[in-house]
Residue frames relative to the residue before (quaternion, step in Angstrom):
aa qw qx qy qz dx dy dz
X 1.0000 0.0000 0.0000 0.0000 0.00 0.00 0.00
X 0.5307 -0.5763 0.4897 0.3827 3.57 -1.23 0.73
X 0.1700 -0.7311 0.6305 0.1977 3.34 -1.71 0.26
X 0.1864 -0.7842 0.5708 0.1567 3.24 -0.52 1.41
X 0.5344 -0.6312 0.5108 0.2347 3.72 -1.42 1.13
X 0.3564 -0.6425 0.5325 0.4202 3.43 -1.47 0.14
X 0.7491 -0.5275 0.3359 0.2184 2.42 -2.18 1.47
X 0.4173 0.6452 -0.2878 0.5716 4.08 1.71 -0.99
X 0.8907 -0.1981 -0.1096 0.3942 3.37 -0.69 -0.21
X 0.3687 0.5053 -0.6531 0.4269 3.62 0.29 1.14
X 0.6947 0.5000 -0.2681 0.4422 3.77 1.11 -0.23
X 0.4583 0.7320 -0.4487 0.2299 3.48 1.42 -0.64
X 0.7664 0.4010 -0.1287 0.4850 3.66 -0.83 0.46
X 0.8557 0.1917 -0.1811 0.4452 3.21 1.06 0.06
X 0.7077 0.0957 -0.0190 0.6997 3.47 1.68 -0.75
X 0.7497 0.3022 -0.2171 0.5473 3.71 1.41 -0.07
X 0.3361 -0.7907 0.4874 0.1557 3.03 -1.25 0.20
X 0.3789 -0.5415 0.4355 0.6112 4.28 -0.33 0.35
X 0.4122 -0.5578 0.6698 0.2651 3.50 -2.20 0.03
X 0.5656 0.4987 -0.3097 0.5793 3.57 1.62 0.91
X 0.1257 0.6937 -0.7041 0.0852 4.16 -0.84 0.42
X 0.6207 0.4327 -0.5633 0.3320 2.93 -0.54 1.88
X 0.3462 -0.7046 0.5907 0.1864 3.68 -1.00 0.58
X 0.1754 -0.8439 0.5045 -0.0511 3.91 -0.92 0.65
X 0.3600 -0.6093 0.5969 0.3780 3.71 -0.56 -0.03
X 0.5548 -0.5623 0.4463 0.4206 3.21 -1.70 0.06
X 0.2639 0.7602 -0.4988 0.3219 3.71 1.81 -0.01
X 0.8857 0.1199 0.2327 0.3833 2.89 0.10 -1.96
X 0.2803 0.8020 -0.4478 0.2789 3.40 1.33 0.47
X 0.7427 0.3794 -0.2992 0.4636 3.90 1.00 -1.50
X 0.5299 0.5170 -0.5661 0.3624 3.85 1.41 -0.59
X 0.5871 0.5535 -0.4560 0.3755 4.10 0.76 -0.88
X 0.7297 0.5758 -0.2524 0.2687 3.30 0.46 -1.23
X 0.5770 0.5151 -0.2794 0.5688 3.58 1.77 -1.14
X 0.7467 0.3502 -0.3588 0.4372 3.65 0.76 -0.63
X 0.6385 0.3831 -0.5259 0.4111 3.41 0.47 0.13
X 0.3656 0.6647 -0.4296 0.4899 3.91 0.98 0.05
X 0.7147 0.5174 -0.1170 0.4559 3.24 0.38 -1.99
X 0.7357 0.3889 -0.2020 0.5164 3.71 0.47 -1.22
X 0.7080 0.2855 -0.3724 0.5278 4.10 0.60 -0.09
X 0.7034 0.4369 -0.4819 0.2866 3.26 0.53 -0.24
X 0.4819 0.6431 -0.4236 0.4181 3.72 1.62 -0.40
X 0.5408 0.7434 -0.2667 0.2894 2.96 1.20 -1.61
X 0.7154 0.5803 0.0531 0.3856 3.04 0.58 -1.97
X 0.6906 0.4485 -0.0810 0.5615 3.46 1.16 -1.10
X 0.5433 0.6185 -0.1362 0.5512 3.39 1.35 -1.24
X 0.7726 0.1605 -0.0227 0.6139 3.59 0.22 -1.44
X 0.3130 0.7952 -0.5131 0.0799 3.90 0.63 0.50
X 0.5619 0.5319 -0.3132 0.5506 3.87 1.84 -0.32
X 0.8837 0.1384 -0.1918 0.4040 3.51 1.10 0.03
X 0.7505 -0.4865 0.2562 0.3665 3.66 -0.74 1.32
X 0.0744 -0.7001 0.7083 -0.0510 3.73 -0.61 0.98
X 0.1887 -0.6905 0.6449 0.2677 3.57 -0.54 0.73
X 0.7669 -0.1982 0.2149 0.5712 3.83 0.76 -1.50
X 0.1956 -0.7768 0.5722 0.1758 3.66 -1.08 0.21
X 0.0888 -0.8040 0.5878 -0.0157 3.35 -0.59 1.17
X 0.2746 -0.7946 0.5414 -0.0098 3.78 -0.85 1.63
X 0.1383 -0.7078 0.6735 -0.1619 3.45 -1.25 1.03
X 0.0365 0.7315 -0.6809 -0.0055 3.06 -1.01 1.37
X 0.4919 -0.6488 0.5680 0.1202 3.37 -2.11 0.89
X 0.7339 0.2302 0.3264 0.5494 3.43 -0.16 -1.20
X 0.6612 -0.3697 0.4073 0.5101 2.93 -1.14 -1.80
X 0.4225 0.7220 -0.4378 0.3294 3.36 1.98 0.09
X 0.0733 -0.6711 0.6676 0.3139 4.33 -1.04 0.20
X 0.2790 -0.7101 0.6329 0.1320 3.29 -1.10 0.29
X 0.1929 -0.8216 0.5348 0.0418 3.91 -0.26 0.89
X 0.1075 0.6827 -0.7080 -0.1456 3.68 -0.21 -0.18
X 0.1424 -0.7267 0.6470 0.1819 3.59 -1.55 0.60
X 0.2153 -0.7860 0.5601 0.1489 3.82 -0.60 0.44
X 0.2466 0.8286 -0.4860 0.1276 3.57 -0.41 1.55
X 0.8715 -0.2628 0.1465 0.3873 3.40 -1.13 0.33
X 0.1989 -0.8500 0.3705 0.3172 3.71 -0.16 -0.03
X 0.6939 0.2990 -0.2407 0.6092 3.40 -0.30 0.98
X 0.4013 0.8349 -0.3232 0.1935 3.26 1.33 0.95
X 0.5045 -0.6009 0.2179 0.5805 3.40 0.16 0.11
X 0.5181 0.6496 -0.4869 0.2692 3.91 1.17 -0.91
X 0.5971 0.6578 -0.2795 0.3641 4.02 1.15 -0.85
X 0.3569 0.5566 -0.5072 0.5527 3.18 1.13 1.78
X 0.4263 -0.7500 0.4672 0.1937 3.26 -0.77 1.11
X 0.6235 0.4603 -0.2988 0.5568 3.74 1.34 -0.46
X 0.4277 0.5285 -0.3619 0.6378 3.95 0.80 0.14
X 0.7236 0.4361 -0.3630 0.3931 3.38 -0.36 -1.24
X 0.6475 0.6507 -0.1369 0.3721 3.23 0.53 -1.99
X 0.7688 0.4138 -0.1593 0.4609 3.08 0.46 -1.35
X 0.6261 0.4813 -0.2375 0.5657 3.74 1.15 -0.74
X 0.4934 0.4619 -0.4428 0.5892 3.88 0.93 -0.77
X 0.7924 0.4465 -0.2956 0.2923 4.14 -0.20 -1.72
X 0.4867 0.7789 -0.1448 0.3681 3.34 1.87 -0.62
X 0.6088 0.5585 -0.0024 0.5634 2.84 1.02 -2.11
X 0.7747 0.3182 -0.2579 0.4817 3.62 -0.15 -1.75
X 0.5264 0.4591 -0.4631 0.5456 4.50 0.68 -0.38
X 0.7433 0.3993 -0.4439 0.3016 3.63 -0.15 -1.09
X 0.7344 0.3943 -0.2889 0.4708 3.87 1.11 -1.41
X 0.6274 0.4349 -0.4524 0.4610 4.02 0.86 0.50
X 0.6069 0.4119 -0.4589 0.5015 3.40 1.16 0.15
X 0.6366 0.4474 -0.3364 0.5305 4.01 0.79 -0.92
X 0.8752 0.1986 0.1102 0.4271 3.61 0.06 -1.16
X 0.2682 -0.7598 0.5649 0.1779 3.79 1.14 0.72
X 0.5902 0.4941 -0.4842 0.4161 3.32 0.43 1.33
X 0.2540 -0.8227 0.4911 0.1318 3.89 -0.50 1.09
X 0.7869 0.5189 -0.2228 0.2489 2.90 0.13 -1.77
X 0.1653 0.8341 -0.4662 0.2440 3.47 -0.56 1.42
X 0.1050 -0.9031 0.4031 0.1043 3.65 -0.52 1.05
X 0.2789 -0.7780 0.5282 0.1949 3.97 -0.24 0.77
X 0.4757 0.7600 -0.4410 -0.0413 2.86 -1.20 0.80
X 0.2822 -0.9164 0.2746 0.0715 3.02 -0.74 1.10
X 0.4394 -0.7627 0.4743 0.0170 3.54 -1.55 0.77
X 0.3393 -0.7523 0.4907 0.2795 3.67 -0.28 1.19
X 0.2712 -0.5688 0.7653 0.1309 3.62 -1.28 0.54
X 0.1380 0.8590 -0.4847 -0.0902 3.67 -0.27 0.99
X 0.5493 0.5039 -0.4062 0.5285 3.15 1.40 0.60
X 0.0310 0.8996 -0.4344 -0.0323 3.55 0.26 0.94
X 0.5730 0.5121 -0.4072 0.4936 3.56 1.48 0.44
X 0.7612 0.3854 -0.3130 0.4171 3.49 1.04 0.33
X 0.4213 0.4937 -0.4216 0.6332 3.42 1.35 0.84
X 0.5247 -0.6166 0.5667 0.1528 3.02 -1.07 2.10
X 0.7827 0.3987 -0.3666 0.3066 3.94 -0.05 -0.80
X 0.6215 0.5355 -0.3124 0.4790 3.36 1.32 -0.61
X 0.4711 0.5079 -0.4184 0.5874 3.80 1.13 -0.72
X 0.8617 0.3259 -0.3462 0.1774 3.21 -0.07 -1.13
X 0.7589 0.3460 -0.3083 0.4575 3.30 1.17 -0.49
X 0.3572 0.5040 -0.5978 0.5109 3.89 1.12 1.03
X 0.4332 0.5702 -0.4566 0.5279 4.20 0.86 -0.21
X 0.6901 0.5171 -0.2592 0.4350 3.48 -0.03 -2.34
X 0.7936 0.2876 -0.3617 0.3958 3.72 0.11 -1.41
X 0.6612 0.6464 -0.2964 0.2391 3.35 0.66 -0.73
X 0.6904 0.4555 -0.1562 0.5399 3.10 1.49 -1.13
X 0.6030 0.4307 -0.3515 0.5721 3.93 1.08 0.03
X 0.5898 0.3087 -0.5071 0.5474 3.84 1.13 0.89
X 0.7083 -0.4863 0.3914 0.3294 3.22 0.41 0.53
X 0.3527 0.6890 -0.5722 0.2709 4.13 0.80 0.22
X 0.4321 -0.6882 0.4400 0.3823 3.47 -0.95 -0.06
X 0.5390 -0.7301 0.3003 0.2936 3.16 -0.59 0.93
X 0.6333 0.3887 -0.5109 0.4323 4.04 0.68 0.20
X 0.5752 0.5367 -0.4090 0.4625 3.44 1.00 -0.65
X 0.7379 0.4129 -0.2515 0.4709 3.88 0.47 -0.43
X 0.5079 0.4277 -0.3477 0.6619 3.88 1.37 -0.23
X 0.9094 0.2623 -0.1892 0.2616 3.73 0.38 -0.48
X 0.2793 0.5713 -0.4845 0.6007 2.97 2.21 1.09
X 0.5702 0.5938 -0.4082 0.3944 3.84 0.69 -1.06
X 0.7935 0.4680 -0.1450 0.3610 3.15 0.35 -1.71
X 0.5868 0.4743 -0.3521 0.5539 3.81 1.39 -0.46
X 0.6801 0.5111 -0.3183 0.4183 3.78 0.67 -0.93
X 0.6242 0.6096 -0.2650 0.4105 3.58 1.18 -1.02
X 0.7222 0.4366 -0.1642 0.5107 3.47 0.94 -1.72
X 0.6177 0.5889 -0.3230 0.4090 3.49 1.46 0.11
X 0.6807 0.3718 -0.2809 0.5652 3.30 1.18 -0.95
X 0.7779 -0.4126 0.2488 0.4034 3.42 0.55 0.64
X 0.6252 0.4127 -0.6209 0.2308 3.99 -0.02 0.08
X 0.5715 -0.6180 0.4374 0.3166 2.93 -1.84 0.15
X 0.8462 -0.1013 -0.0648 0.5192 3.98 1.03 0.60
X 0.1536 -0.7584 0.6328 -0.0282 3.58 -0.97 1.02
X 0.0418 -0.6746 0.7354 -0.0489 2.95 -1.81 1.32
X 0.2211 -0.7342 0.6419 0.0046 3.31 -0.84 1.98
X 0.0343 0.7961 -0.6040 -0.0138 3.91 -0.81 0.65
X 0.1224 -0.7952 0.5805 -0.1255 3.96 -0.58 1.04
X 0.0033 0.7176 -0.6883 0.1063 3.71 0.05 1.53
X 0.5364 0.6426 -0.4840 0.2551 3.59 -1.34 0.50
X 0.7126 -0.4368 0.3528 0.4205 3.69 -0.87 -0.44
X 0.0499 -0.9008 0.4229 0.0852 3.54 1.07 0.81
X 0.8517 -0.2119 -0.0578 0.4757 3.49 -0.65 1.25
X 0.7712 -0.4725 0.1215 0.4090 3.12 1.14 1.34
X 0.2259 0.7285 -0.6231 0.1734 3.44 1.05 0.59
X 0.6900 -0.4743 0.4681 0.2826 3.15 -1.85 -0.07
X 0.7674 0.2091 0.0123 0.6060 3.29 1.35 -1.44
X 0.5505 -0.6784 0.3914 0.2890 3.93 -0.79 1.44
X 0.1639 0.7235 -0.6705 0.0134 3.77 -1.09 0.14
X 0.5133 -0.5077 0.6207 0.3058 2.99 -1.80 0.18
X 0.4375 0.6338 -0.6337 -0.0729 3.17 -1.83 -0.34
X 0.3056 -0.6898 0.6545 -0.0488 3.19 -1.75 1.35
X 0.4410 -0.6900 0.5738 0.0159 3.24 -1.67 0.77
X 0.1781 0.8664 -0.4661 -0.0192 3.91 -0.16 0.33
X 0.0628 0.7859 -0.6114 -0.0679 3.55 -0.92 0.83
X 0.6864 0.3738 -0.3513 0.5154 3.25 -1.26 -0.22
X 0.5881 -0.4130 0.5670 0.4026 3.48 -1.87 -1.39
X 0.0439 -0.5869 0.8078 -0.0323 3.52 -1.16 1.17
X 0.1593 0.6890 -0.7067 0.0223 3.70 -0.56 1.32
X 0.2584 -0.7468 0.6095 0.0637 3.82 -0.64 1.72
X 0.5536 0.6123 -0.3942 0.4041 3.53 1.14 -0.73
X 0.8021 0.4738 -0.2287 0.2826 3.63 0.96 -0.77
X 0.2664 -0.9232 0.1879 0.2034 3.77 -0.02 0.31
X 0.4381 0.5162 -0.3886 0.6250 2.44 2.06 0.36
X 0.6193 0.4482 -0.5728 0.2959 3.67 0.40 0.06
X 0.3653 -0.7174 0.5078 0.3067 3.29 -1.37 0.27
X 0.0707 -0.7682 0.6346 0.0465 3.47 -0.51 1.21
X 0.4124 -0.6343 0.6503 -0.0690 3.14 -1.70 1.01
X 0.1612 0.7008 -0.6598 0.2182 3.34 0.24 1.36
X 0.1973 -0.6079 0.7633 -0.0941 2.84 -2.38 0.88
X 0.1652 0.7448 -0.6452 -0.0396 3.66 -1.03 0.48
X 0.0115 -0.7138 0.6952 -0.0839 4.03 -1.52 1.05
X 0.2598 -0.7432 0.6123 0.0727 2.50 -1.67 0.47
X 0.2553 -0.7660 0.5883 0.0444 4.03 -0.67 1.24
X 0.2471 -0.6547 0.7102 -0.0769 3.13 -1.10 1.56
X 0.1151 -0.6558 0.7361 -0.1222 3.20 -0.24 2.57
X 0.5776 -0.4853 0.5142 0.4080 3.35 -2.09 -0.57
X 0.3613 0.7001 -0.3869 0.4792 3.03 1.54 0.36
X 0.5190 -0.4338 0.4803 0.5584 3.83 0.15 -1.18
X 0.7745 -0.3120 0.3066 0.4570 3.74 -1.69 -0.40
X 0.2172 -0.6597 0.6900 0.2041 3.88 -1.03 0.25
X 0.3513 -0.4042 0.8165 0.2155 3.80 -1.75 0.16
X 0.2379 0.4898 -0.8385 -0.0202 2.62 -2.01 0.63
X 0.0583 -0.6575 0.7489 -0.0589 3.24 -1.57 1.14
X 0.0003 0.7203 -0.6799 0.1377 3.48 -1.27 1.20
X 0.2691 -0.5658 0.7700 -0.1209 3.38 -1.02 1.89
X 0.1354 0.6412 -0.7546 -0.0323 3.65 -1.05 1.13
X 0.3118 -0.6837 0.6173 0.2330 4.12 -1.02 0.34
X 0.4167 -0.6348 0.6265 0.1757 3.62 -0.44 1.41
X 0.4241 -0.6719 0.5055 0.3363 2.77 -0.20 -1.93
């Protein structure tokens, strides 16, 4: 069977960008590389009650610079929280990585129906209460083509509402052209933990 690349970094350099900005010897290149590992997964774990679209890291000096990209009107938009997750963060990387110095910060995403990861994990939550899954791929796909992209592909591999035997199936409106490289696709992939077994979810949104 073909393997089809992700849409994310078959685009880098032209419609994407790294989720890294920094340059390294070969000294010290994997010690960067474990902390940026280290710093999304905390991230991630940390902010796990509220919607991360993506976190993109930047280093000064010895300064890291985190932006986080969340929901707007989220709950993280408390200035004690923040704090407390910045004071969190900078203890965990001086205890892993005798390195402190670290700056949070964060950025509303205020279109949240056109960011593949957020579609994908309003699907994830949706489908681990038990919704049926075409009726929950085809709320996504109305809400998406609403806030403005120009085409969405929803795909769901797993035991689908409890069949006996696994399958796939996907939804497509609009244009998802992957062949092109100037388009900007917006992929996302998750995974939903039914009482069924694991779901796929894979979401291709077409910016434009």
């Amino acid at each position: 069977m073909g393997q089809k690349i992700s849409p994310l970094g078959f685009r880098i350099g032209i419609t994407k960008k790294h989720n890294s900005y920094w340059f390294a010897n070969n000294r010290v290149y994997s010690k960067f590389l474990e902390q940026d590992i280290f710093i999304r997964n905390f991230l991630f774990s940390e902010l796990k009650d509220v919607s991360v679209s993506n976190i993109f890291i930047k280093r000064k000096l010895d300064l890291i610079s985190v932006d986080v990209y969340l929901i707007k009107n989220g709950p993280i938009f408390n200035n004690n929280l923040l704090n407390s997750i910045t004071r969190l963060l900078s203890n965990s990387l001086k205890k892993n990585f005798n390195s402190s110095l670290v700056s949070l910060n964060i950025i509303e995403v205020a279109n949240v129906d056109a960011c593949s990861y957020l579609v994908a994990d309003s699907i994830k939550k949706q489908l681990e209460k038990r919704l049926p899954f075409r009726k929950v791929i085809k709320s996504a796909i109305a809400k998406s083509l609403k806030a403005g992209v120009k085409g969405i592909k929803v795909q769901i591999s797993g035991r689908l509402n409890g069949a006996e035997i696994a399958r796939s199936e996907w939804i497509r409106q609009g244009q998802v052209p992957l062949h092109t490289l100037r388009a900007n696709i917006d992929y996302c992939s998750c995974k939903a933990q039914t009482i069924f077994g694991v779901l796929g979810i894979k979401v291709w949104l077409y910016i434009g």
